[in-house]
C-alpha positions, -999 to +999 in steps of 0.1 A: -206-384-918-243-391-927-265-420-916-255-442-950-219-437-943-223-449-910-241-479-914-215-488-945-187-483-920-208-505-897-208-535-919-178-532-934-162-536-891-191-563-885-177-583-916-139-575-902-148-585-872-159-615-881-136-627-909-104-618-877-124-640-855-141-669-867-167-686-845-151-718-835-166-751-849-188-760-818-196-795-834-156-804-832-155-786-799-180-807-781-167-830-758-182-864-760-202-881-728-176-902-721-149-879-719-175-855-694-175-882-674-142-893-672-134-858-664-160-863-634-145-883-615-106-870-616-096-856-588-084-822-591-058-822-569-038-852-556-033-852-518-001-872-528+014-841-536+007-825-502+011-846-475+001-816-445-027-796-450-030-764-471-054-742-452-073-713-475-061-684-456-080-657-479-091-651-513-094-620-534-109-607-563-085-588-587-099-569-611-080-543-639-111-531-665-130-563-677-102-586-665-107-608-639-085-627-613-085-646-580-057-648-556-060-674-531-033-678-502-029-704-475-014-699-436+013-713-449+024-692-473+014-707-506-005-685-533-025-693-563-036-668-592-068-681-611-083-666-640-120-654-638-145-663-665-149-621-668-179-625-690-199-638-663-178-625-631-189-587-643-226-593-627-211-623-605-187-611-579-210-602-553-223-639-551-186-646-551-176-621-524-207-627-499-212-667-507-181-682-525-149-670-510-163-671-478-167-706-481-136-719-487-122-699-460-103-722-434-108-755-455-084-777-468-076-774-504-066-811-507-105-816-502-117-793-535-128-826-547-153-828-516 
C-alpha cells in the first residue's frame, strides 16, 4: 500500500465513521436553565425509602479495557454498580482512589444530597 492509498482508505473510514455516528444536535440537547435548576434542588435519594441508615462500607473501581465501573457496598449488605464516565476516569482514578472513595467511606448514603 503506498502513501495515496492510505490516506484514500483514511477518508473513506473518517467519512464512515462519521455518516454511522452522527454528532448529536447539541442545540436540541441543551437543557434549558430552568430545568438545571429544577434538577438542583431534587434530592437524589429519598430517605423515605430507607428509614435506618445505609452505611458506605467500601467502594471499588472496576475496570475491563476502557470500561469503567464502581461498586459500592454498605455494612449491611446492600451493593450498587455505577457506571464511570471512562473518558475522563482513564487519567481520573487516582484522585478517585486517594480523595473520592475515601471520602464516602463510613457516611450515610441517605445524606448524598449533603
Amino acid at each position: 500500500m503506498n502513501r495515496r492509498e492510505f490516506l484514500r482508505l483514511g477518508a473513506y473510514s473518517g467519512a464512515f465513521a462519521v455518516l454511522a455516528h452522527p454528532a448529536p444536535n447539541r442545540a436540541a440537547a441543551a437543557p434549558s436553565l430552568e430545568a438545571l435548576d429544577s434538577a438542583l434542588h431534587q434530592t437524589v435519594v429519598s430517605p423515605d425509602l430507607t428509614p435506618s441508615p445505609v452505611t458506605i462500607d467500601s467502594m471499588e473501581l472496576i475496570t475491563n479495557q476502557e470500561e469503567y465501573l464502581v461498586r459500592v457496598r454498605s455494612r449491611g449488605g446492600a451493593e450498587g454498580i455505577g457506571v464511570a464516565n471512562s473518558d475522563r476516569m482513564s487519567f481520573c482514578y487516582p484522585i478517585f482512589l486517594q480523595q473520592v472513595a475515601p471520602y464516602f467511606i463510613g457516611k450515610d448514603a441517605r445524606n448524598l444530597d449533603d
